[in-house]
Each structure stands twice: as C-alpha cells, then as structure tokens.
PAVOVEX-137437 format. One line per 3 residues: number of its first residue (from 1); their letters; for each residue x, y, z of N, C-alpha, C. Coordinates in pm, whole numbers. Each point is the difference from the previous one (the first is absolute). Example, Ala and Ser with C-alpha at 12.3 -4.5 7.8 and 13.67 -1.06 7.14 Angstrom:
<rs>
1 = AS = 1319/-569/780/-89/119/0/90/120/0; -35/105/-72/82/119/6/-77/109/73
</rs>
This chain:
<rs>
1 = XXX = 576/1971/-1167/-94/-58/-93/-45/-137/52; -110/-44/22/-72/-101/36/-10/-131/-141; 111/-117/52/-3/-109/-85/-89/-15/-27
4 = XXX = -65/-86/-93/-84/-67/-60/1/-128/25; -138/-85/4/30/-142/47/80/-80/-102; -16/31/-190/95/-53/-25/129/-28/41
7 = XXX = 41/120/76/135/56/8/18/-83/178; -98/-55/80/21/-42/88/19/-115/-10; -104/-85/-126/63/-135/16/117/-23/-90
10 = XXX = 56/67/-45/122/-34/-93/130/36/104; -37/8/153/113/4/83/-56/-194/34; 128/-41/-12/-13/-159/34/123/-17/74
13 = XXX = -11/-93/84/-92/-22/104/-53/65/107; 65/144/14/-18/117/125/-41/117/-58; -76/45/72/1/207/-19/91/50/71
16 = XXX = 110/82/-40/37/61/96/-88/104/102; -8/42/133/-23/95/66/-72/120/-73; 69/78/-24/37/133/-69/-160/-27/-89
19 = XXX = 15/-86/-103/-52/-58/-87/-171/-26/8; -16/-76/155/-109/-32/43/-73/118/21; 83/108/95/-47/71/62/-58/124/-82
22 = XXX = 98/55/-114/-82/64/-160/-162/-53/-20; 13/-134/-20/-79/-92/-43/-144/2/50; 61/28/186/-120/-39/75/-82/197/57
25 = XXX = 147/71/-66/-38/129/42/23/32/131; 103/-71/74/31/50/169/131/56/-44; 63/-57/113/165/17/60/94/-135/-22
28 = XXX = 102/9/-34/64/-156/27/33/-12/189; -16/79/32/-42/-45/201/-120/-55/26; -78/79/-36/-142/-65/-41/-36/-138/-45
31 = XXX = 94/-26/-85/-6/-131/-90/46/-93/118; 108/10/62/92/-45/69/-96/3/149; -34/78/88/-97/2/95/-78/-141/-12
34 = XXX = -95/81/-129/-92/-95/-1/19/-129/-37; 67/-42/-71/57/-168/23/54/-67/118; 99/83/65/33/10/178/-155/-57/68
37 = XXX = -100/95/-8/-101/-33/93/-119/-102/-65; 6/-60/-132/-82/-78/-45/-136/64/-34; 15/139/-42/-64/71/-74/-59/-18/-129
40 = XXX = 148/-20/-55/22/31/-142/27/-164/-63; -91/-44/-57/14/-160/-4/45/-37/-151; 123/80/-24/60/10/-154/133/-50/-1
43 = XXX = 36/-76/116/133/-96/-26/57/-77/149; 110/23/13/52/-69/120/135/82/42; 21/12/125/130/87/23/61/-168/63
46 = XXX = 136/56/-28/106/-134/65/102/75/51; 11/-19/135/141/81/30/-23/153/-4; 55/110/-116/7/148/-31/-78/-28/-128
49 = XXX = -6/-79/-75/-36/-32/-158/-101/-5/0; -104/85/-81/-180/-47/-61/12/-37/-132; -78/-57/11/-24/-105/-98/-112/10/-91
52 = XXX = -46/89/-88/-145/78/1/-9/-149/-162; -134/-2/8/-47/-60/-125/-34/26/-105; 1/40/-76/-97/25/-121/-121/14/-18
55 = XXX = -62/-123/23/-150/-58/-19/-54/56/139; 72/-22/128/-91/90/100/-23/131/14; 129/43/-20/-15/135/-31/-117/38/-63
58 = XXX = 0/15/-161/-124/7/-94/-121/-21/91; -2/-123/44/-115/-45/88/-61/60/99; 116/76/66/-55/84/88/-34/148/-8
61 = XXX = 79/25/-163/-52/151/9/-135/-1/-105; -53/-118/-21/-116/-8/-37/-136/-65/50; 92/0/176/-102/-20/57/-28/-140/101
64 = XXX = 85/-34/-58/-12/-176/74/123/22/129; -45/35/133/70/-26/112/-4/-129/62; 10/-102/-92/-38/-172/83/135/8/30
67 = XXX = 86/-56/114/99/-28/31/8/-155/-14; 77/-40/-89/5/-158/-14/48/-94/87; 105/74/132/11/-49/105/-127/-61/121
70 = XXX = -61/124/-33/-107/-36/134/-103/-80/-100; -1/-8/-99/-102/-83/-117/67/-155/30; 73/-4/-16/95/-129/69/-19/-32/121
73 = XXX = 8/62/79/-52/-64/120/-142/36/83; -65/-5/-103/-156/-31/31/-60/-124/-55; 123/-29/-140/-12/-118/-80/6/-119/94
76 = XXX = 111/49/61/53/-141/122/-53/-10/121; -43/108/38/-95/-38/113/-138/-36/-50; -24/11/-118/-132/-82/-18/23/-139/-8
79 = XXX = 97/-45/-75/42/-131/-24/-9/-36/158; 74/28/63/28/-57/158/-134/-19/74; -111/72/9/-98/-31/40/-81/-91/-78
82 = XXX = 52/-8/-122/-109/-136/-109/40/-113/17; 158/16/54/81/-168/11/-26/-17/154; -42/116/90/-45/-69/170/-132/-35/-62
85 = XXX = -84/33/-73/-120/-52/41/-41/-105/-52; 115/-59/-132/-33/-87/-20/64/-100/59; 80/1/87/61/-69/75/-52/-50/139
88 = XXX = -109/78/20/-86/51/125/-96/-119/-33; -39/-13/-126/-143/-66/-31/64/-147/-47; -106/-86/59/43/-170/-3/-5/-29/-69
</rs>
C-alpha cells in the first residue's frame, strides 16, 4: 500500500527506506542506488545510513528535482565572482 504524504510527514525526522520507496513506487535498492549516485535528491547517505527527508521526498514525487546541494553551490560561486569583481574595480 502506497503511504500517503500525510503519513510521510508524520515520520520525523527520517523516512525509513522501505517507506520511501512504497511512497516513491520503486524498490528500497532503488531508493538506495539512487541516493548512492545523486539521483535521488531526497536526503543524505552517511556511512550505510540514508537519511531520507520528509519535505524532499514529497518534493520530489511532486515534481521538484532541485537538488539543494548543487543550489548551494551555484549560490557560492556566484557570490565569489561578485566579491572578485568587486574587488577588481577601484
């Protein structure tokens, strides 16, 4: 049976695996793969442990694949080129 997002965010602070993968309609390998390869932009693995979110999850099975990592560092490499150039200019 496929959770419900109520039922996803009332897991705090993690989804389990198993959980996600109902959720998202794969495999929990699947789930697991795709966080491995930065696929699946719905938590963080540490070590053997994923770390799935709530709010990304939802987010992503409705569509929003922004990875907030690489959103982060586009943030900072913009900054870095605004602080050379203003550093550039007299």
């Amino acid at each position: 049976m496929t959770p419900t997002t109520e039922e996803i965010r009332a897991h705090d602070p993690t989804v389990p695996v198993p959980v996600a993968a109902a959720y998202l309609g794969i495999t929990p390998q699947s789930v697991r793969e795709g966080m491995k390869d930065g696929d699946l932009p719905i938590g963080i693995k540490r070590g053997n442990r994923f770390y799935i979110y709530p709010d990304r999850l939802i987010a992503y099975r409705c569509g929003d694949t922004a990875n907030p990592e690489t959103d982060k560092r586009a943030v900072v490499s913009f900054l870095q080129k605004l602080i050379e150039a203003v550093e550039g200019t007299p």
